[in-house]
N, C-alpha and C positions, 0 to 999 in steps of 0.2 A: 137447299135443305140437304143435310150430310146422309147419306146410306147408310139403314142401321147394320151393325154389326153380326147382329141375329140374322138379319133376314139376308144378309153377304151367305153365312155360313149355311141356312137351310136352302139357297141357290146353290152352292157347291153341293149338299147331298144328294140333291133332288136331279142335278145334271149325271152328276156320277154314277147315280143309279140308272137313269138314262141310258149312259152312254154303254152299260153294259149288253142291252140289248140292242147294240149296232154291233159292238163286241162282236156278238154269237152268232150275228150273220156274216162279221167279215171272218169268223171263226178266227180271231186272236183272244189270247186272255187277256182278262178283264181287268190287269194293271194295265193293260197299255191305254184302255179308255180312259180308267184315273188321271195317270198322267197328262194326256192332253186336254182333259178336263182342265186340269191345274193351268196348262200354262193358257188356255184360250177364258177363265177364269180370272188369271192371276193378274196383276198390277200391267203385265207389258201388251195385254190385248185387253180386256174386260176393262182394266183402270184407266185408258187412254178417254174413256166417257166423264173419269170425273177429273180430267187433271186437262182437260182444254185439246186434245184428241194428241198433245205434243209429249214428248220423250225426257224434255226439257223439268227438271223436276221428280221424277216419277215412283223416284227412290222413296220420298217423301208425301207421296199420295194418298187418300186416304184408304185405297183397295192393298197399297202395299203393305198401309199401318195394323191393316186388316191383319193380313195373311202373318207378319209378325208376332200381334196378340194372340194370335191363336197357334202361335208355332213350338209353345210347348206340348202340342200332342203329338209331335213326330217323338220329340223325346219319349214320351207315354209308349208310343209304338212299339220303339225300338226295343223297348224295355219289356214288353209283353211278346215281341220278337224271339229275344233272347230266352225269353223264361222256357217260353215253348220248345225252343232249340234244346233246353237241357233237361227237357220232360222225356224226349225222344232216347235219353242216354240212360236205358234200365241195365241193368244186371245181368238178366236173363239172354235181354237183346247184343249186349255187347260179346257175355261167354259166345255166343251163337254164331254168331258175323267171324270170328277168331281176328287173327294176326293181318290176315290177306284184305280184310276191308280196311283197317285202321294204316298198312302202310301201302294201299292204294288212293286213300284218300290224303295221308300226308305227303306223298310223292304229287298229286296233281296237282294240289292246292299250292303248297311248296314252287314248282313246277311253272304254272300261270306267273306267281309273285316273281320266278327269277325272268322269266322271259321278258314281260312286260317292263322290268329294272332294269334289263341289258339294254332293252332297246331305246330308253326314254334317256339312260344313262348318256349313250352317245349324241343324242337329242338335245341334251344338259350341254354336253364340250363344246356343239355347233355354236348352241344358243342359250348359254346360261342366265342371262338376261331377262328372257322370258320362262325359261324353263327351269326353276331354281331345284333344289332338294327340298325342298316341302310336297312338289307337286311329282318329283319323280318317287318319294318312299311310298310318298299317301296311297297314290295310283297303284303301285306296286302292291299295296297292302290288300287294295279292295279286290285287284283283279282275282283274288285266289278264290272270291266268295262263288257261288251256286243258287240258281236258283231254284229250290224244290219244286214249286207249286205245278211249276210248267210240265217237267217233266213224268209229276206222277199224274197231270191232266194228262197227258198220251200214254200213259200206262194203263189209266183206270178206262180213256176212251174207246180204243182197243183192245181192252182185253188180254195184251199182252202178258204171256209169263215165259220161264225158261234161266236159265243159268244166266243170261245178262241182264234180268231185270230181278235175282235175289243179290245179284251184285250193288246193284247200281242203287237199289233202295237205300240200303245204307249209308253206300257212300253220299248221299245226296244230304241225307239228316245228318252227318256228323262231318258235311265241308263247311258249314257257315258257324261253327265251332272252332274250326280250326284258322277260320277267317278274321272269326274275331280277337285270337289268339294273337294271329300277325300283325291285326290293325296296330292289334293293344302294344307293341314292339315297335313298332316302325314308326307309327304316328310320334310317339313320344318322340322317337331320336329325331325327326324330321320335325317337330315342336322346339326341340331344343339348338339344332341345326339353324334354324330359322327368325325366331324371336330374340334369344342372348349372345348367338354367336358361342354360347360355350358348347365347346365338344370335349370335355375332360370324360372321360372312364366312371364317373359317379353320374353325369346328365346324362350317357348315351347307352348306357347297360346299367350300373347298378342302381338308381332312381325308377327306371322303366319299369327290371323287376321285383322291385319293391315295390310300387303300384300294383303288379300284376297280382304276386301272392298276397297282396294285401286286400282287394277287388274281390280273390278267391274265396279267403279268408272268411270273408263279412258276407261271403253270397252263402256260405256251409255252416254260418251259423245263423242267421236270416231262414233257410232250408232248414235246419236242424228244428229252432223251435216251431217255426209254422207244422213240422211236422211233428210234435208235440203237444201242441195247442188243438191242432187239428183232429184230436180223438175226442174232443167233449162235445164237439158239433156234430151232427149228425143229417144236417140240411147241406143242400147240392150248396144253396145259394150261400150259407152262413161261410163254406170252403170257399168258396167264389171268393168272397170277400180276403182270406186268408191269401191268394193270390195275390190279387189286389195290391193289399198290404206290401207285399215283400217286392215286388215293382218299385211301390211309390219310397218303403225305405232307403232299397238301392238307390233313387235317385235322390232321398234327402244326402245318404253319406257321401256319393258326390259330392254333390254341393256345399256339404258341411268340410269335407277334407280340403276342398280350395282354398280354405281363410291359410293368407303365411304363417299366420298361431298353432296352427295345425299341420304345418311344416306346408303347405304348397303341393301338395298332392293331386295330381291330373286320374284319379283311379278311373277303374272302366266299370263305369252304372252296368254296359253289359257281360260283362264274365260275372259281376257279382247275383245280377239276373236269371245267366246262365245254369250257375253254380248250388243257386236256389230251387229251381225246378228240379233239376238235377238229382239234390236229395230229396224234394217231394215225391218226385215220382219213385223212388228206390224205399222210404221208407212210411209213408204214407197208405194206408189201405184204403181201397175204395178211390183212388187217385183218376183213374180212368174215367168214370162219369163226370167229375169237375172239370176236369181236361175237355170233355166234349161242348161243357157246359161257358167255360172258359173262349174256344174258340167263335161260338156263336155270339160271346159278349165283344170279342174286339174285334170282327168283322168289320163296324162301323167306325170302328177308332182306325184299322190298318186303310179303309175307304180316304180316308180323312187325308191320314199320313201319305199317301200316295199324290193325294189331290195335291195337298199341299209343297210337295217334291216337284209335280210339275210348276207351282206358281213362284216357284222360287229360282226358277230357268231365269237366270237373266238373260233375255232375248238382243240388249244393245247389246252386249259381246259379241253376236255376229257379223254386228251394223262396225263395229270399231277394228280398230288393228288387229285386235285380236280372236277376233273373228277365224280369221283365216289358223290361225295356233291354235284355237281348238277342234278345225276339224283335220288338222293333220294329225294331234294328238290323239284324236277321238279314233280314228282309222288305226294309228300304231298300236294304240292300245285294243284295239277291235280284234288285227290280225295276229299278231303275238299272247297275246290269252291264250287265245283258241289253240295256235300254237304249244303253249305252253302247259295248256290243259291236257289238250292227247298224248303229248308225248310224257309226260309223267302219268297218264292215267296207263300208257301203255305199257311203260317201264316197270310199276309196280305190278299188274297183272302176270308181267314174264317172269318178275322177281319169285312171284308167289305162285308161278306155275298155273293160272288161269287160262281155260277152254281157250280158244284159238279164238274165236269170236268176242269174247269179252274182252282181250286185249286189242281185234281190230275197230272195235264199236265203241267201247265203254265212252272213251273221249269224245264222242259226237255228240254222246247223250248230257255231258255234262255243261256244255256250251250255253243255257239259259241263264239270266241273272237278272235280278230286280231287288227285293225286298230289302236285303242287309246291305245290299253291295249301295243302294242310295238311302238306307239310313247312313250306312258310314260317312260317306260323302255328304248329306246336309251335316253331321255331327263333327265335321271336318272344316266344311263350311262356316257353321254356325262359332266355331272354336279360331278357327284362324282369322273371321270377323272381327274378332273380339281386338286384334293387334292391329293399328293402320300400317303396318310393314307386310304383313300378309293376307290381308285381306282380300287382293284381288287372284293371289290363290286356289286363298276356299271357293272365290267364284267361280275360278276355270275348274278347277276341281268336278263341280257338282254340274255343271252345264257340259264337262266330257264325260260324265259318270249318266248323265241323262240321257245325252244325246246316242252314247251307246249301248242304252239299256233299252233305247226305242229298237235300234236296229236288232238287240239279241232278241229281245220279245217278238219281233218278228219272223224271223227267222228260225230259232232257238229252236221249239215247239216241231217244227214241219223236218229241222237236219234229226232231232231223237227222233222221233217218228219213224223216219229212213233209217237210222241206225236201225231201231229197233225190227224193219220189215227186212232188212239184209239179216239182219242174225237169226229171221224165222222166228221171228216171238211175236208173231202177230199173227193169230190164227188167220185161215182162209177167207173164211166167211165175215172176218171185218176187213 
């Protein structure tokens, strides 16, 4: 008798939630339970009960068939990700922050992507082979992301304030902005690098930003009327809904721009997501309450997309040759972030004449990553799948994007923390 599919999906929530209060006593955040949920869940440990306990097959299992049917909510995710990310980009907030957060956070972001390029690059000359340019732009692209959650859990646990935690606020909400920005650049030209071999000046730049501004485009007027629409309702939930909406559009025009009638259009579901929230929150009154109302609706959808992130580890990758390729990749790409994260978070702090502390700290604090940085990576995954030339790519891709976002989630949390108790922003009494 085959496992229903329902009763797959309400064992995933019901562990997930679980696994949160193991969480709280090993005191790590509450993605990293998701995650391991997923993969001790997912097709390569959980499925081995219905596929004869063997390896052999397992792609085609029915726990895997599972985790596939239901793998359009990471898309969902990512997309309520993004929206949120361009909620955070008011007006007010941005006059306030000035010049000194927006090019401290393009110098880091920037920063990580070149570090992580340089090093993978020579990686590529050793062993082009296994290390093609699909795997060295993509990587390059995610490494720039941030993880907020982590680091304002140690701000808000501590009680931490002071000059490097009004810095660091910011920069935290508007890197996975500028991450997306990168992805949307680099993944193209490594798409175009990789499946046609054409690298002409129209596949590697101007096709990319025509997607880009076009993505922009459709996310500010999607934003524009929601927030137009949005004055005749006057219920949280009816706004809820208007949210909603402007998600699921971005990802019909997606999908609708793919047809070649429509020119072949790779556009980014998330800048257009972005770019929506964006103007809800700027010209939308009363935006603040649905925003609140909003977060507690996709709570269970981001549980989900997590779960799902871990089940989607393909675990034979360690067992095979290449095994061993991802976790050298996983380590370069570990220690050159980080690298690459301090030393542009410290270069723009000097640039902008930043307190002596916020330019020795800022960088420690920004070292956590999870949410965008393994949406990108399944949506990388999911994309390079789709071609059998790169396929086993998107797989290394998403299994060196996981296996290092276990290690930052580990770690991440406890090195801000210490940044932030050397700069003295952590009263005595916590």
């Amino acid at each position: 008798m085959e496992f229903p599919l329902f009763g797959y999906i309400a064992i995933l929530l019901l562990v997930g939630l679980l696994s949160t209060r193991l969480m709280k006593v090993l005191k790590l955040p509450n993605v990293t339970g998701y995650i391991v949920t997923g993969i001790l869940m997912g097709p390569f440990v959980f499925g081995l009960f219905f596929n004869g306990f063997s390896y052999e097959g397992i792609k085609e299992s029915p726990i895997a068939n599972y985790v596939n049917q239901i793998g359009w909510v990471s898309n969902v995710a990512l997309g309520f990700i993004a929206f949120s990310i361009g909620t955070s980009f008011r007006a007010r907030t941005l006059k306030a922050v000035g010049g000194r957060v927006v090019l401290i956070t393009v110098l880091e972001a920037v920063g990580a992507s070149l570090f992580v390029f340089l090093a993978l690059l020579v990686a590529h000359f050793i062993r082009p082979d296994l290390i093609g340019w699909e795997l060295v732009l993509t990587l390059s692209a995610i490494a720039s992301a941030t993880a907020p959650a982590a680091t304002l859990m140690v701000i808000k646990q501590y009680k931490a304030r002071g000059e490097l935690v009004n810095t660091l606020l910011p920069v935290v909400a508007m890197d996975d902005a500028a991450a997306l920005i990168l992805f949307a650049i680099l993944f193209q030209i490594a798409t175009a690098l990789a499946t046609s071999g054409d690298v002409s000046i129209y596949a590697m730049l101007v096709k990319p930003l025509l997607e880009i501004l076009i993505s922009i485009g459709f996310g500010l007027v999607i934003g524009f009327f929601i927030s137009w629409i949005n004055r005749f309702f006057k219920s949280r939930n009816n706004k809820l809904v208007l949210c909603i909406f402007s998600v699921f559009a971005s990802l019909a025009l997606y999908q609708l721009f793919k047809n070649p009638s429509l020119g072949g259009f790779e556009l980014s579901s998330l800048l257009m997501c972005m770019s929506a929230g964006l103007v809800l929150a700027n010209f939308a009154k009363d935006s603040d309450r649905t925003f609140d109302l909003l977060d507690r609706f996709t709570s269970p959808i981001y549980m989900v997309f997590f779960i799902l992130s871990g089940a989607s580890l393909d675990l034979t990758v360690f067992g095979s040759d290449l095994g061993f390729i991802v976790l050298i990749v996983a380590s370069v790409y570990l220690v050159f972030r980080v690298v690459g994260k301090y030393l542009g978070a410290y270069a723009g702090a000097s640039l902008t004449h930043a307190p002596e502390k916020v330019r020795r700290y800022l960088g420690f604090a920004l070292i956590p990553q999870a949410g965008v940085a393994i949406g990108l990576a399944n949506n990388a995954s999911r994309l390079f799948g789709q071609n059998p030339d790169t396929a086993a790519a998107g797989a290394l891709i998403l299994a060196i994007i996981l296996t290092s976002t276990l290690v930052y989630e580990l770690i991440g949390p406890l090195v801000a923390k210490t940044a932030l108790l050397k700069a003295g922003e952590i009263p005595e009494e916590q």
